[in-house]
C-alpha positions in Angstrom: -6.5 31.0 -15.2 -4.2 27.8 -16.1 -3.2 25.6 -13.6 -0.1 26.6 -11.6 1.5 24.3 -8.7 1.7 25.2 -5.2 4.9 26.4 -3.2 5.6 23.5 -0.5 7.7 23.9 2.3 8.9 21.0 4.5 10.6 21.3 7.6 12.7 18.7 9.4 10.7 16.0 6.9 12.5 13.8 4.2 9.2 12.2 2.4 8.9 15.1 -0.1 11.6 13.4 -2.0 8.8 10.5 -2.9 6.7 13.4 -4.3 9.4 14.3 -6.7 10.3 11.0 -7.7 6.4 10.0 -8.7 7.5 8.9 -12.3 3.8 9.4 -14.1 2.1 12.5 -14.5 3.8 14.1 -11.5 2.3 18.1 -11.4 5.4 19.0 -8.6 8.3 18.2 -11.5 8.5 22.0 -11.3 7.6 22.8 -7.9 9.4 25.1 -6.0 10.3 23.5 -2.9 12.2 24.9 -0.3 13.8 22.4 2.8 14.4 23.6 6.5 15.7 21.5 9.2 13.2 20.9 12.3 12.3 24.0 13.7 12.1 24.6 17.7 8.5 24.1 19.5 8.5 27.9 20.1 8.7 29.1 16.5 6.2 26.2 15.4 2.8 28.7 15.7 4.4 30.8 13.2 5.3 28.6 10.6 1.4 26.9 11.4 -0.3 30.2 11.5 1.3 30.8 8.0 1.0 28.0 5.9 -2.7 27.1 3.9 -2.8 23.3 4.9 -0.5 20.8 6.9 0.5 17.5 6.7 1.2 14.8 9.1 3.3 11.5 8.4 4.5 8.6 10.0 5.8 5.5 8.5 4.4 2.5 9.4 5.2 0.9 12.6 3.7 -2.0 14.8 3.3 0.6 17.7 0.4 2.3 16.0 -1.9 -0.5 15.9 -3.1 0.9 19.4 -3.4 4.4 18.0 -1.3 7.9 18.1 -1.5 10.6 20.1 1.0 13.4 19.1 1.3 17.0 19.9 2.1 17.8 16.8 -0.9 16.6 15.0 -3.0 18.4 18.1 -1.2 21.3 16.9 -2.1 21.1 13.9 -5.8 20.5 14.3 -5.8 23.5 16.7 -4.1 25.7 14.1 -7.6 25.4 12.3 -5.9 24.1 9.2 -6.7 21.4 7.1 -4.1 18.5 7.2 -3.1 15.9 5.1 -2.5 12.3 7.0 -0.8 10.3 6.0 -0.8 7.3 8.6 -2.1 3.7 9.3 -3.1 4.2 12.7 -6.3 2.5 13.8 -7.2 6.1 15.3 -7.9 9.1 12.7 -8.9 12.1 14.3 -8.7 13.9 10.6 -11.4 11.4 9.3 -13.6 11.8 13.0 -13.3 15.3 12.6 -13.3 16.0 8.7 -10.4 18.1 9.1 -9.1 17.4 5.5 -7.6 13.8 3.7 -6.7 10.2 5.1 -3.5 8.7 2.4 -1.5 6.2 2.5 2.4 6.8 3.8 3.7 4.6 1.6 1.7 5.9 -2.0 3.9 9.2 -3.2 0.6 9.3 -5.5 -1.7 9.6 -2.9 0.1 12.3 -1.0 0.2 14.4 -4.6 -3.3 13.9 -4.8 -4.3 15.2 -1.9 -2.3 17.9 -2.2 -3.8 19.1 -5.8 -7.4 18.3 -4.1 -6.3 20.6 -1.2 -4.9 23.2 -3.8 -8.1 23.2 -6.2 -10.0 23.3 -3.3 -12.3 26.3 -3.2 -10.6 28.8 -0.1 -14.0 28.4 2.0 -14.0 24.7 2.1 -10.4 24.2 3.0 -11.2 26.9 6.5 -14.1 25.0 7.0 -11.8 21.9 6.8 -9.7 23.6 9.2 -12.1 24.7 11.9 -13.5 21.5 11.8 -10.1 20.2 13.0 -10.4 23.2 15.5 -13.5 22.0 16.8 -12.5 18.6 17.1 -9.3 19.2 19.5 -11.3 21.7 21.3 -14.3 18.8 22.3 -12.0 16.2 22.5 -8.8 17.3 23.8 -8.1 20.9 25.2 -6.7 21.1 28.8 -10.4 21.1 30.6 -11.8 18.1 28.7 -8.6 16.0 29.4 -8.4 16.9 32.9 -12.4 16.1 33.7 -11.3 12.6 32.3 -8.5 12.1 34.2 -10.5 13.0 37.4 -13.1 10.3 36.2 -10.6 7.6 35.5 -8.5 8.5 39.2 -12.4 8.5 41.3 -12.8 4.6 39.3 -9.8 3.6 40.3 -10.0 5.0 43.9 -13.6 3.7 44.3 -12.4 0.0 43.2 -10.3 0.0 46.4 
């Protein structure tokens, strides 16, 4: 079967533009792409629950030198999908939990990449990809776990005194 691209939507995100722009054998030259503004929190499951993989991007920024923690990319780990990141945080939770790719945010080249590795990817790999993630925010992050480390960090504290 030849070789066809993927559909891509992006919501609320302007970097897809780079993709298109990649001068050199760029496979999305043909790619039908369809734009939506940011969505509200409360539609975000669907949109999650349908899409094959997700990707996560922020520009870099001195701030992250101490490492992220966003909803969104707790979301998306949770969503048991495998995700794309594209960050230079000093944290990776994708990488920890091997939960998909790690590129650059500032290489268009990479990002297509990943995406074609995603796409080629055989179906079984990219939901083991994607539970992995699941796992990972599970162990690490759900309500129970964060609330049993809060109660360890407040007795510390108390017992210093």
């Amino acid at each position: 079967m030849p070789w066809s691209p993927p559909d891509l939507r992006v919501n609320g995100a302007w970097w897809i533009f780079l993709l298109l722009e990649v001068p050199i054998h760029n496979p999305f030259q043909k790619v039908d792409v369809e734009f939506k503004n940011s969505v509200p929190k409360k539609q975000i499951y669907n949109i999650l629950a349908k899409s094959d993989s997700l990707f996560f991007s922020l520009k870099n920024a001195n701030v992250f030198k101490y490492g992220i923690s966003s909803n969104k990319l707790f979301d998306y780990l949770a969503s048991a999908k495998p995700v794309i990141f594209s960050t230079d945080a000093i944290n990776n939770p994708i990488k920890e939990a091997n939960a998909g790719f790690t590129v650059s945010p500032d290489s268009p080249e990479e990002i297509a990449n990943a995406i074609i590795k995603l796409y080629n990817m055989p179906k079984e790999k990219r939901l083991e990809m994607g539970l992995n993630g699941r796992k990972y925010v599970e162990k690490h992050y759900s309500i129970p776990i964060l609330v049993d480390k809060l109660e360890d960090l407040l007795y510390k504290v108390i017992n210093m005194y």
